[in-house]
ZALOMAR-551934 format. One record per residue (C-alpha): residue number from 1; residue in three letters; y, z, x. Coordinates in steps of 0.02 Angstrom, whole numbers, plus 50000, padded with zeros to 5 digits. Each point is the difference from the previous one (the first is absolute). Layout:
// ZALOMAR-551934
+-----+------+-------+-------+-------+
| pos | code | north |    up |  east |
+-----+------+-------+-------+-------+
| NUM |  Ala |     Y |     Z |     X |
...
+-----+------+-------+-------+-------+
This chain:
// ZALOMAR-551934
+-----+------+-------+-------+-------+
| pos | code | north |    up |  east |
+-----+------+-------+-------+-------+
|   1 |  Unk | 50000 | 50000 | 50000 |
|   2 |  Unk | 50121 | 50046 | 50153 |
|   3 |  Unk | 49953 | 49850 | 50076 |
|   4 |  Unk | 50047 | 49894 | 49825 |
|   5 |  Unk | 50160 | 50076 | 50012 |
|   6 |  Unk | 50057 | 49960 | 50175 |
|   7 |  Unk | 49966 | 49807 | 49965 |
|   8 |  Unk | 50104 | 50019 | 49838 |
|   9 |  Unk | 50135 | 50086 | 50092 |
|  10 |  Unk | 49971 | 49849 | 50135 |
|  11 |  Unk | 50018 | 49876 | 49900 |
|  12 |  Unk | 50150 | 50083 | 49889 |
|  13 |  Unk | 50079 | 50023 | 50191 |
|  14 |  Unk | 49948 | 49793 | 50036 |
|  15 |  Unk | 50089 | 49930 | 49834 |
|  16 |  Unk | 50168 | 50115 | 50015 |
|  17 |  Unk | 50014 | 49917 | 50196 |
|  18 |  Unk | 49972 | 49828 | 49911 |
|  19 |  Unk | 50131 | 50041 | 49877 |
|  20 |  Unk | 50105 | 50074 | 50130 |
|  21 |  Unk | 49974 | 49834 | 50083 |
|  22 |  Unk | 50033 | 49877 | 49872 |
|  23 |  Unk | 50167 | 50085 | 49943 |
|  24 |  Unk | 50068 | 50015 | 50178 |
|  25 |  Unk | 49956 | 49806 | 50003 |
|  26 |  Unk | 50091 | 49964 | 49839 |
|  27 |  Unk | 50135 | 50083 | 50064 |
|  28 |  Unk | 50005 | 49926 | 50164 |
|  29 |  Unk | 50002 | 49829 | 49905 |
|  30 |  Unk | 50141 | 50062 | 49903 |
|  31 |  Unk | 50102 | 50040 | 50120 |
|  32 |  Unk | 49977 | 49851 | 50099 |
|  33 |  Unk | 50060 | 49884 | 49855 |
|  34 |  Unk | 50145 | 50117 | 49976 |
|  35 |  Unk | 50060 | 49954 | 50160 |
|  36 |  Unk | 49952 | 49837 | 49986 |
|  37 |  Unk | 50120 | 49980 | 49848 |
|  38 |  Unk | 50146 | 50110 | 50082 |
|  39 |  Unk | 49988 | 49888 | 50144 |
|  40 |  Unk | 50039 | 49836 | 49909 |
|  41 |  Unk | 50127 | 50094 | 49882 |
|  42 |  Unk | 50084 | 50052 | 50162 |
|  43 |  Unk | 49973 | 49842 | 50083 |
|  44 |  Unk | 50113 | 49908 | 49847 |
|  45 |  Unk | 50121 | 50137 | 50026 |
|  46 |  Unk | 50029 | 49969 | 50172 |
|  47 |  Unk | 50034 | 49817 | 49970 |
|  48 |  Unk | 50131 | 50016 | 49838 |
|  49 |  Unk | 50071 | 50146 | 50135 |
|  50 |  Unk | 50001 | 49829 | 50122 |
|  51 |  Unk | 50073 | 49892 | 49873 |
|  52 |  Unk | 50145 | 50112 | 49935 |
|  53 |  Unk | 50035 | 50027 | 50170 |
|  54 |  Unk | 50011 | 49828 | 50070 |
|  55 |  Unk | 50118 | 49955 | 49820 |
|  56 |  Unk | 50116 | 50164 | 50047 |
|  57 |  Unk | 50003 | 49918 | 50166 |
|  58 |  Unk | 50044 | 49835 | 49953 |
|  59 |  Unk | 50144 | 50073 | 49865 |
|  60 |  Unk | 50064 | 50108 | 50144 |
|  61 |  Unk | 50034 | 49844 | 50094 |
|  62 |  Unk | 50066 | 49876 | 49860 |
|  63 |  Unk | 50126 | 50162 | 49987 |
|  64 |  Unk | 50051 | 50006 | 50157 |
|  65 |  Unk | 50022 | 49799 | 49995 |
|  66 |  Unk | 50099 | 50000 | 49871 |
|  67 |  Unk | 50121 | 50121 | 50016 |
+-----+------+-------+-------+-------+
């Protein structure tokens, strides 16, 4: 009966780790398209920041032209 109970408690012990496992991987999977998406959004962001400042740029210099 002991015996029965250790390979219950075993196996209990073997499918937590497994679950343990799996959720760290979900997580981990997660995460990594998280960053995937933050680095696009932040790519885009540093080209409009590019843009706006090549257009303040050029309106800096049609000011100074023209004054």
């Amino acid at each position: 009966m002991k015996n029965q109970l250790s390979v219950n408690q075993g196996s209990q012990n073997e499918d937590c780790r497994k679950r343990y496992q799996a959720e760290m991987q979900r997580r981990f999977v997660d995460l990594q398209f998280k960053r995937s998406e933050l680095e696009k959004q932040l790519k885009r962001v540093n080209e409009v920041l590019f843009s706006l400042g090549k257009e303040m740029e050029e309106h800096f210099v049609y000011d100074q032209f023209h004054k």
